[in-house]
N, C-alpha and C positions, 0 to 999 in steps of 0.2 A: 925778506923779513928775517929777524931775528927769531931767537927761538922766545923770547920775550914779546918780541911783538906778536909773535903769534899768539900767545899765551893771550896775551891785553886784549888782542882783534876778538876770542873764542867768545872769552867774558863778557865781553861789548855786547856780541851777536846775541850771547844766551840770556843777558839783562833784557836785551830792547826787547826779547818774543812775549815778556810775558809784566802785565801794566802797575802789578803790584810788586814788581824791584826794583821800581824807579827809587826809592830813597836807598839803595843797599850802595855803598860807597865802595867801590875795589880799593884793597890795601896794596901800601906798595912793597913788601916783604915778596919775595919767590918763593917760599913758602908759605902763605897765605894766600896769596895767589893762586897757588895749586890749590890749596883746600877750598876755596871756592870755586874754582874752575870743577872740581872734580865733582863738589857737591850739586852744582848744576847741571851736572850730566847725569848725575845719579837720579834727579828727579824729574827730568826731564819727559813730557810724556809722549810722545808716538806721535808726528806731522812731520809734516815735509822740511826739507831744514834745505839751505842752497847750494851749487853747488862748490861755488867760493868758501863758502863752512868746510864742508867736506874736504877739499883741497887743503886746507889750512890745518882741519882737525886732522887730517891724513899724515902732512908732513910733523908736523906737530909731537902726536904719538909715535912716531915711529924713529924722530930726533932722540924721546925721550928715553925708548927701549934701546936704542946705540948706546947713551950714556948711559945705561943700566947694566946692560953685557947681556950675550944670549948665549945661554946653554944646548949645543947642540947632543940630543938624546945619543945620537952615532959616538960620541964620545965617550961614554959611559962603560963602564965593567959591570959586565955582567952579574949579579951570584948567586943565581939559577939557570938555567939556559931557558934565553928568552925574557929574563924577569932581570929588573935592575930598579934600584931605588936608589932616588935624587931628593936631597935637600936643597930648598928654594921657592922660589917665587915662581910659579908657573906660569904667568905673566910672559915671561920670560926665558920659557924652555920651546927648543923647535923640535919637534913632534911632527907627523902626519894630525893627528889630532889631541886636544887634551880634553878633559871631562870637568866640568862646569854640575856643581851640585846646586843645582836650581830649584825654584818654588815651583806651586801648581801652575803659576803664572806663565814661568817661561818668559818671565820679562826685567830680568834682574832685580835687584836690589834699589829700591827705592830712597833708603834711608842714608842720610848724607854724609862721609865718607865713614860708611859703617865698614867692619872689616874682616866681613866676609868674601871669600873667593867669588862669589854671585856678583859683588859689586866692583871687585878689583877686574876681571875680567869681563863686563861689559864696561868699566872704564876706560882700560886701553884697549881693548877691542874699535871701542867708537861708536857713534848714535847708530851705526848701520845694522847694529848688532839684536838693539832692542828694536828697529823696527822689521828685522827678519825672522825674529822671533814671534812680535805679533804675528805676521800672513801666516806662517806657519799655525798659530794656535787660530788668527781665526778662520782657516782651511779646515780645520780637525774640527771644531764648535763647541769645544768643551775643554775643560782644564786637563792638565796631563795628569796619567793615571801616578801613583806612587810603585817604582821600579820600572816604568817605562822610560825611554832615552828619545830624544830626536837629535837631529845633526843639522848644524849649519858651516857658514864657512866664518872662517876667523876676523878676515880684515885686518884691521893694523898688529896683530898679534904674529909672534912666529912661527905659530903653526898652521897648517892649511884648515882645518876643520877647527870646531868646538862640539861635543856631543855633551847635550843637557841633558842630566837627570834628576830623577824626582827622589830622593830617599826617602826612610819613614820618618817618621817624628815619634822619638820614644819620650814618654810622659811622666812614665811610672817605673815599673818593674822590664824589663826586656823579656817580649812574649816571640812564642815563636813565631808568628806573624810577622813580625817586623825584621826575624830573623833570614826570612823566605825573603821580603820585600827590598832587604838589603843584596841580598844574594841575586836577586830581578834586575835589580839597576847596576850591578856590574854587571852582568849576562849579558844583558841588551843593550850595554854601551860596546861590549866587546861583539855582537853579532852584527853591530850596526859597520862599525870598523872591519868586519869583514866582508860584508857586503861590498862597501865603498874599497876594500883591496886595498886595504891600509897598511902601511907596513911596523908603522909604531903610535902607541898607545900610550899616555899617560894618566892616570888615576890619580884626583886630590882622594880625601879620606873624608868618602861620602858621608853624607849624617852625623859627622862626630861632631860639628860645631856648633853650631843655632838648633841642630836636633836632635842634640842628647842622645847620641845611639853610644854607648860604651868604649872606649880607646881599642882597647884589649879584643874584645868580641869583633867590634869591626874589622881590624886587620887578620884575626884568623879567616872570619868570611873572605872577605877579599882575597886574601892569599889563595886559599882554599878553592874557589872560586874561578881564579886567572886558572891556577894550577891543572885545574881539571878541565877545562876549557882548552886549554894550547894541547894537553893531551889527546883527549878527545877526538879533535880537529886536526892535530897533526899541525896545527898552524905555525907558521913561522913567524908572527908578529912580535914585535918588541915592546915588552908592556913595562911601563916606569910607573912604580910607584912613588909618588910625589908627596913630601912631607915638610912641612915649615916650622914645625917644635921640635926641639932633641930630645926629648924624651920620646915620640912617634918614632923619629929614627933610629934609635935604642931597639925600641921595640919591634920595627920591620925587621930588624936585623936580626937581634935574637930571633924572630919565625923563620927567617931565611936561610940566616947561616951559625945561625948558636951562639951567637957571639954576647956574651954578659955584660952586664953592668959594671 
């Protein structure tokens, strides 16, 4: 198969599962294509899928992530010991694991190619993604707490794990509350990563997008946070901080190593 034909075989399979997308027409564009491909994984809800799918979605994303390029973390300079920040698509970075800023759900991003990290990373991840997350949540029997983390394994992604967490949701003013609860969900993504004898760590920038926690405030926490952590612990983990606007990189930077506008 082509990587088109795969493409054409996914959209066939995810039309015929469900009886009101019989009039949706596949366009014939490659991108178009992808945007609907992707918006039907994005809504796609939790059942068994075959394993001809999987084979297909498997070679599929992971054709897609060669012709993307993969940033391997081991390459990176340091400028903290221990501590490194990457601009990029995390998608796309190989880590022991990366941190996936998730809803209560724990079941990604529902809404069609929205563009948050929740829904780019259970996209190329693969459907396997959102149904290991269900058993997971309904093992526990209740929604994840806000600054707790769970772990799974990546799938078509380049890093071996994904550790999901919950951030706060800031509304109004930033209370200390959400200060503590931001400070939770990097804790417990980096205890979970030691547990599992992780050796590298990547952090998108929990809370700052869909829930309004502050640019500025989140990356001192986080800094702050990793900081006191690897001391603490004496750990030798490699922790990436991971940012996709240059202005965030600006700003990691000056916390890190001073470096101005």
């Amino acid at each position: 198969m082509s990587q088109e034909e795969r493409r054409l075989y996914l959209i066939k399979y995810l039309l015929a599962e469900r009886s009101e997308y019989t009039e949706i027409k596949i366009p014939k564009g490659e991108k178009m294509q992808k945007e609907l491909l992707r918006a039907l994984l994005n809504v796609r809800e939790v059942h068994p899928v075959s394993e001809e799918f999987l084979a297909v979605q498997d070679r599929y994303l992971q054709t897609e992530l060669l012709q993307k390029g993969i940033t391997d973390c081991e390459d990176l300079e340091a400028l903290q010991e221990h501590i490194y920040l990457w601009r990029g698509d995390i998608t796309t970075l190989k880590a022991d694991a990366i941190v996936n800023a998730a809803n209560s759900q724990l079941l990604g991003c529902f809404s069609p190619n929205h563009a948050c990290i929740d829904n780019a990373i259970h996209t190329f991840s693969g459907v396997q993604l959102r149904q290991k997350c269900y058993e997971l949540m309904k093992a526990q029997g209740h929604l994840e707490k806000t600054g707790q983390a769970k772990i799974s394994p990546a799938y078509n992604l380049p890093s071996q794990y994904v550790i999901h967490t919950v951030g706060p949701v800031v509304r109004d003013q930033l209370t200390e509350k959400e200060v503590k609860q931001l400070m939770s969900s990097y804790l417990s993504c980096l205890q979970i990563a030691q547990e599992h004898q992780l050796n590298s760590l990547a952090f998108c920038c929990i809370s700052t997008g869909e829930f309004h926690f502050p640019y500025k405030e989140a990356a001192q926490i986080a800094i702050s946070t990793v900081q006191h952590f690897l001391k603490e612990t004496e750990s030798q983990m490699k922790v990436v901080f991971n940012v996709f606007k240059e202005e965030d990189d600006r700003l990691y930077k000056r916390l890190l190593k001073g470096v101005s506008d």
